[in-house]
C-alpha positions as CSV (number, residue, x, y, z in Angstrom):
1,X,249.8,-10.5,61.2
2,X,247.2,-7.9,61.5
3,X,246.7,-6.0,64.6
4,X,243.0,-5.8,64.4
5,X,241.2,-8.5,66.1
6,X,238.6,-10.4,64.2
7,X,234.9,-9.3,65.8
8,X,232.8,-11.3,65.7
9,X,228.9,-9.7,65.3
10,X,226.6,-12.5,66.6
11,X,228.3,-13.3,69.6
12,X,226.0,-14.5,72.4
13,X,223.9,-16.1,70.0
14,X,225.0,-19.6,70.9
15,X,223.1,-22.2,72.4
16,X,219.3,-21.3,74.1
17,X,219.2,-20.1,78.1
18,X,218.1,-23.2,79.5
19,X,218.5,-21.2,82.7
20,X,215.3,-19.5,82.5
21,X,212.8,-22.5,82.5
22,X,209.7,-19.7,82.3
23,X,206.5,-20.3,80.1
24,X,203.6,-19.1,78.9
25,X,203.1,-22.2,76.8
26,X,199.6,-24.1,78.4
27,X,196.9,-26.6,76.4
28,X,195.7,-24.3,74.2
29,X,199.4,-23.3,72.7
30,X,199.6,-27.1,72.7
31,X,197.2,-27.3,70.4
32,X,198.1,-25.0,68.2
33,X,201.3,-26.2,67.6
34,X,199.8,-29.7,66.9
35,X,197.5,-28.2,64.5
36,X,200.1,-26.8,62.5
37,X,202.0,-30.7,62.6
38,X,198.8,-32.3,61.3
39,X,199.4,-29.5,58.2
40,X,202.3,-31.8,56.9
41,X,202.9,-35.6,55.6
42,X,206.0,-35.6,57.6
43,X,205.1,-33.9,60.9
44,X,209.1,-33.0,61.8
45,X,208.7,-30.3,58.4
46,X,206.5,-28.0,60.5
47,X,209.2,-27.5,63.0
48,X,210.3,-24.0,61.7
49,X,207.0,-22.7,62.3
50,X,206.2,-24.2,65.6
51,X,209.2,-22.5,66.4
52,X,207.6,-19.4,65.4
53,X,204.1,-19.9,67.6
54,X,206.5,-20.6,70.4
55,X,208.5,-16.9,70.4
56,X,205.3,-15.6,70.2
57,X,204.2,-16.8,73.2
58,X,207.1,-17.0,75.1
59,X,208.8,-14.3,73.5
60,X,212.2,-16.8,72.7
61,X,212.5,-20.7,72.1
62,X,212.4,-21.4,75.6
63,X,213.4,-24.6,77.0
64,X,209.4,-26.0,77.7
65,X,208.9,-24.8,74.2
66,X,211.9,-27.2,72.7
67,X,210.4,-30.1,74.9
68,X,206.7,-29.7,73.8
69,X,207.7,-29.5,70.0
70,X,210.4,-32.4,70.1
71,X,207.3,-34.4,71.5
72,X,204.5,-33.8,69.1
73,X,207.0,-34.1,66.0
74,X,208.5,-37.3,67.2
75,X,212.2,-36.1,67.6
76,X,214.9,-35.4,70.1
77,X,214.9,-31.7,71.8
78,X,218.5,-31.6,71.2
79,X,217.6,-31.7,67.4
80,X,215.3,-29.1,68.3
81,X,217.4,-26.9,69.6
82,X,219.5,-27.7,66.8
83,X,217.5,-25.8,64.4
84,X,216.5,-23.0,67.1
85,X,220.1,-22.4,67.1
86,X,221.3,-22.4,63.3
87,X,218.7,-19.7,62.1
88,X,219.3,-15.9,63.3
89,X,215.1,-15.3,63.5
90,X,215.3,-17.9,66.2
91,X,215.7,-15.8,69.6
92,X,218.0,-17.9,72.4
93,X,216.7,-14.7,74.9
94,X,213.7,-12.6,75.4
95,X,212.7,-10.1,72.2
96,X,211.7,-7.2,73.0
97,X,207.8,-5.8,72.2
98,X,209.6,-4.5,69.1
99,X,212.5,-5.8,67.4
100,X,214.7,-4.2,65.4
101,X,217.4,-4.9,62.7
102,X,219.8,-2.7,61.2
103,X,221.4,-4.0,58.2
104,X,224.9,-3.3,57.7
105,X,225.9,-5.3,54.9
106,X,228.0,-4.3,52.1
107,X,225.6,-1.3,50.1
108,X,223.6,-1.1,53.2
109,X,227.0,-0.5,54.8
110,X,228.4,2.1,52.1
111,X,224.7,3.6,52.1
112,X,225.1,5.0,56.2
113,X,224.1,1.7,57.9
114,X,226.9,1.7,60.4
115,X,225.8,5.2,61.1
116,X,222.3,4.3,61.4
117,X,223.4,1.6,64.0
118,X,225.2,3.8,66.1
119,X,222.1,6.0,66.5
120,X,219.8,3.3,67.5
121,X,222.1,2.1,70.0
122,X,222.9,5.6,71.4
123,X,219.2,5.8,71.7
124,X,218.2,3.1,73.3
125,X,221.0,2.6,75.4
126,X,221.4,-0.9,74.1
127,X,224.1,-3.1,72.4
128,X,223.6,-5.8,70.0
129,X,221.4,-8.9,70.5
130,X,220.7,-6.6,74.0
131,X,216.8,-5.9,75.0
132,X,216.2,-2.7,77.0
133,X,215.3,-3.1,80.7
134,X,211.5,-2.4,79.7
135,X,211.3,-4.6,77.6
136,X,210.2,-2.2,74.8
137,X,213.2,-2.9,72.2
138,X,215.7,-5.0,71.0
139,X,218.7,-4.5,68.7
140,X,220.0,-6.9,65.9
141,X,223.0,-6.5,63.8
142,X,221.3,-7.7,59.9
143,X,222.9,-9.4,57.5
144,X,221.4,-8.1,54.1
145,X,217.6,-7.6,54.1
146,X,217.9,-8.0,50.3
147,X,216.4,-4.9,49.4
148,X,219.6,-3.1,48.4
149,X,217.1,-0.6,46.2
150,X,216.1,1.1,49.3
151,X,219.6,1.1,51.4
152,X,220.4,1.7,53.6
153,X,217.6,-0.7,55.7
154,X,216.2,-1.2,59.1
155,X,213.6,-3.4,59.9
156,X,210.4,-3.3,63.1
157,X,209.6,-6.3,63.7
158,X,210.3,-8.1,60.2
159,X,208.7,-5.1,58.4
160,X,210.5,-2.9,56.1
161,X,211.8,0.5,56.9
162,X,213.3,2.1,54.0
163,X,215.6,4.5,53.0
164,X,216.5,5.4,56.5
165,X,218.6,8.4,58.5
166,X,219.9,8.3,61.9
167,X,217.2,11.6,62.3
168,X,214.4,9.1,61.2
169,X,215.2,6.3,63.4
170,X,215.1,8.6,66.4
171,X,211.9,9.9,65.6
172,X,210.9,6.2,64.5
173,X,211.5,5.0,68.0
174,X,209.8,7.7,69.9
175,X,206.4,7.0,68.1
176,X,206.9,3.4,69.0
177,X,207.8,4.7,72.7
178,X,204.8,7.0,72.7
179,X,202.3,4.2,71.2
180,X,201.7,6.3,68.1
181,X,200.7,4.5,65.0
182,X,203.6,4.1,62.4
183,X,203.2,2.2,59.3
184,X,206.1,0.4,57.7
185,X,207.4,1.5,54.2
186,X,206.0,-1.7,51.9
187,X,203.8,-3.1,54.4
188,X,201.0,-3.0,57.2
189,X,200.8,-1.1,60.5
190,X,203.1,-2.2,62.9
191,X,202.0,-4.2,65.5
192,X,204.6,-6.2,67.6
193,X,207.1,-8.7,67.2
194,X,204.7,-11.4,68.9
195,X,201.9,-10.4,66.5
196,X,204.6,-10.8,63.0
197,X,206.0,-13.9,65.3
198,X,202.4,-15.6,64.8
199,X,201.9,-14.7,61.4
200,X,204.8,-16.3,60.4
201,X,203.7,-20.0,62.3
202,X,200.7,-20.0,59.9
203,X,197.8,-17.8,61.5
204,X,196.2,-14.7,59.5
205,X,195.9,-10.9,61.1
206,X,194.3,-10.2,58.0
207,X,196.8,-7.2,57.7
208,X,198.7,-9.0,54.2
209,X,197.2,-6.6,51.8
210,X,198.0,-3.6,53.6
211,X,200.5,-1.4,52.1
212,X,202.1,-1.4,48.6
213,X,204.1,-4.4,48.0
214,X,206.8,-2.6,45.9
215,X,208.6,0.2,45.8
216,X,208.9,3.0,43.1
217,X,212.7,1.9,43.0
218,X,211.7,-1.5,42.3
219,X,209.1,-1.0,39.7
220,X,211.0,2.1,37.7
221,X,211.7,-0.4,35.1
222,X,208.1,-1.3,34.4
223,X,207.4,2.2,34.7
224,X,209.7,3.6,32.2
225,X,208.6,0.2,29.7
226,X,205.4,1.9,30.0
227,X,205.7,5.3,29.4
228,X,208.0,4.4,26.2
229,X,205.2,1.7,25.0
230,X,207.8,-0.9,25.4
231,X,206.4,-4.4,25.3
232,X,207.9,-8.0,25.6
233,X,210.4,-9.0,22.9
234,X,208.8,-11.6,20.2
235,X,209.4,-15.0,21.0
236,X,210.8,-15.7,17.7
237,X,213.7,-13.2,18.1
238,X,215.0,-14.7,21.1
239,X,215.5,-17.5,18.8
240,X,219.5,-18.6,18.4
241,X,220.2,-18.1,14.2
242,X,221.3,-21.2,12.6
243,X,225.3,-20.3,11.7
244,X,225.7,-20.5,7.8
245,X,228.1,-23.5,6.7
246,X,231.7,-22.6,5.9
247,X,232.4,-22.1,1.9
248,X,234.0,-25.5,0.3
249,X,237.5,-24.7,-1.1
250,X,237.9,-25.3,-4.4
251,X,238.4,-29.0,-5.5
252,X,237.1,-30.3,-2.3
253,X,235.2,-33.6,-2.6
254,X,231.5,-33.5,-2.1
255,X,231.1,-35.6,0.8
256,X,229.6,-38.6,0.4
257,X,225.7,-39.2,0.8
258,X,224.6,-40.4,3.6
259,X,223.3,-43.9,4.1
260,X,220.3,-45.0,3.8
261,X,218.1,-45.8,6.7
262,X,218.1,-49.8,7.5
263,X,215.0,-51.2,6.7
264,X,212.6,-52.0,9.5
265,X,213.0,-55.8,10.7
266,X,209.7,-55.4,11.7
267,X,208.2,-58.4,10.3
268,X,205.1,-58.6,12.1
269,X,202.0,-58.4,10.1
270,X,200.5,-55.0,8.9
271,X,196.4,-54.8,9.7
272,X,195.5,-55.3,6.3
273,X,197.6,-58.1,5.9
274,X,196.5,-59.6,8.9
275,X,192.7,-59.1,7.5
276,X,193.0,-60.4,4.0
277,X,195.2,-63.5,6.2
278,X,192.3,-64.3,8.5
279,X,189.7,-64.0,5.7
280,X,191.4,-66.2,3.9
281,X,192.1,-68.6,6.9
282,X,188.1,-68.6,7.5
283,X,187.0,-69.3,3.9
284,X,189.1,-72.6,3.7
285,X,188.3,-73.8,7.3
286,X,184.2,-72.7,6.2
287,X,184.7,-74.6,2.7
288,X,183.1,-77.8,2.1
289,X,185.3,-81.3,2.0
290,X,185.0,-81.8,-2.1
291,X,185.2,-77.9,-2.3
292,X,188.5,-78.0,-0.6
293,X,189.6,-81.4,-2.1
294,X,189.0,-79.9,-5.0
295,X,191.0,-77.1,-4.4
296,X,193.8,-79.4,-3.3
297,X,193.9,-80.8,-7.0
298,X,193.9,-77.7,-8.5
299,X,196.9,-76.5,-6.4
300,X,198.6,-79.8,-7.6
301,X,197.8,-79.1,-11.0
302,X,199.0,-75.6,-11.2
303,X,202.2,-76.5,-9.1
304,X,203.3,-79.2,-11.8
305,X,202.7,-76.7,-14.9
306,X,205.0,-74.4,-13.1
307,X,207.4,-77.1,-12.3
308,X,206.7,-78.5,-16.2
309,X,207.7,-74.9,-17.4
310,X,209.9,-73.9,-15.0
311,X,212.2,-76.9,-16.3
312,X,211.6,-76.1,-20.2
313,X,212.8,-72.5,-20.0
314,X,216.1,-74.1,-18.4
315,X,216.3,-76.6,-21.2
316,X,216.3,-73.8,-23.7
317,X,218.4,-71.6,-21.5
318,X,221.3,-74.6,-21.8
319,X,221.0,-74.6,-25.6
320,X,221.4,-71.3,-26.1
321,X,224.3,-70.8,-23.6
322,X,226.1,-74.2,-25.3
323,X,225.6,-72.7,-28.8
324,X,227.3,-69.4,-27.7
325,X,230.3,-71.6,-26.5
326,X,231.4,-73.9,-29.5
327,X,234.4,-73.4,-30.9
328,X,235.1,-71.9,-34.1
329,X,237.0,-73.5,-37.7
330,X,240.4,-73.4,-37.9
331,X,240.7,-73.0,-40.9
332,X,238.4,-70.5,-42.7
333,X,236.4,-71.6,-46.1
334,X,237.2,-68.6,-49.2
335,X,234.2,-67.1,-50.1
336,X,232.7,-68.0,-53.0
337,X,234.1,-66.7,-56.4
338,X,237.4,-66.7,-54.9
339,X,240.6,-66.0,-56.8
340,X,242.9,-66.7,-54.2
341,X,245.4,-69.5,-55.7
342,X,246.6,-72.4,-53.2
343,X,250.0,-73.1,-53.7
């Protein structure tokens, strides 16, 4: 057995403090979390983001804010607070005004993010999932912010911060004490976590095009395609080649052809057949009664040559096959002029 003891990093992040029944939540939050319902065919889908408009008001998923949603989406509150509890962006106790997370994940990790952790908690005077007595900051432990590229990481407030030192979150921090202005690395101004917390239920601050979206680390490849004059690989090339067949060995036999297709067993009428079938159908049903008694005798007629000929050919066809079958002489007759002497 080891004699380290497992640590666990999200501890106190169980169920939600149903001790602290406080609210800001009145009519007008009310509606706005029903308006985001009506947004969906099946009103229990916009439960993430109600979940959202509720920390932003009450600065956690607080207790009144589990009871008002489980009402308007038609479910229990202990299903609520079944999804307030499984996902880590759902707070169980009051945020901070800013909320940070410092990533500590495996390249974050090797990059200086336990190092960069250990400064912001020395500075603030906080652990983790703690929120200072003002009410200015808290502290999460992050579990990869999937920007690897710019490691190691620490968010404000969902925003990116990147390629940070323990000297730059200090000085990070005291701008956000002081009130100064400080704009994330791929992203707007920060505002607060109750501003980001409302932007993600739905509602626009009209800050999404601030900032670059990308970083040079994550566009050097189009960059360097560029300056080479690199473009996309032909469709045709990305083709798989057709493998050439194997070399017969020598007195192998040719394998046989294959066979045939069957026929079709369609036997339902082509449209020119059915044409020529119904013009004919029409003319005899139009014909006149000695037109198509007429034609009745000339049908006879024709029928009994055919049946009159029909049985000649076979007559002649018996002859011939009798002739070829008659037995020959036994006895063969000497040719004329013969000198041959019976005895």
């Amino acid at each position: 057995m080891s004699e380290h003891e497992l640590e666990y990093d999200f501890a106190g992040t169980g169920s939600v403090d149903m001790t602290d029944q406080s609210s800001a939540i009145d009519k007008a939050v009310i509606a706005q979390l029903t308006a985001i319902a009506d947004r969906y065919p099946q009103k229990r889908s916009a439960l993430m983001p109600m979940l959202h408009l509720v920390q932003s008001v009450d600065g956690r998923v607080s207790p009144r804010g589990i009871e008002v949603c489980a009402e308007i989406v038609g479910v229990t509150p202990a299903q609520v607070s079944g999804v307030a509890t499984f996902y880590t962006m759902y707070k169980r106790r009051p945020a901070g005004k800013h909320h940070i997370g410092v990533c500590t994940t495996a390249l974050c990790a090797v990059m200086g993010g336990d190092a960069l952790l250990d400064a912001v908690q020395a500075k603030l005077g906080i652990g983790v999932e703690e929120t200072t007595a003002d009410g200015m900051f808290s502290l999460e432990r992050i579990e990869c912010n999937a920007a690897c590229d710019f490691a190691p990481i620490m968010m404000v407030n969902w925003e990116f911060m990147d390629n940070m030192t323990p000297d730059k979150a200090e000085q990070l921090l005291d701008d956000l004490s002081a009130g100064r202005e400080v704009r994330s690395s791929r992203g707007p101004v920060l505002t607060s976590w109750a501003d980001t917390e409302k932007v993600l239920s739905g509602f626009d601050d009209g800050l999404a095009d601030e900032g670059p979206s990308a970083g040079d680390p994550s566009l050097a490849g189009v960059r360097i395609a560029s300056e080479r004059h690199w473009s996309a690989v032909p469709k045709s090339t990305l083709a798989p080649a057709k493998s050439a067949e194997p070399a017969k060995p020598a007195g192998s036999k040719t394998a046989p052809a294959k066979a045939a297709e069957p026929a079709s067993t369609d036997d339902s009428p082509k449209p020119a057949a059915v044409a020529k079938t119904t013009r004919s159908t029409r003319a005899k049903t139009t014909a006149s009664p000695a037109a198509a008694a007429k034609a009745d005798d000339t049908g006879k007629e024709t029928r009994t040559r055919s049946t009159r000929t029909k049985a000649t050919a076979a007559a002649t066809t018996d002859e011939a096959a009798a002739a070829s079958t008659k037995p020959a002489d036994d006895k063969v007759k000497p040719a004329a002029g013969s000198t041959r002497r019976t005895k």
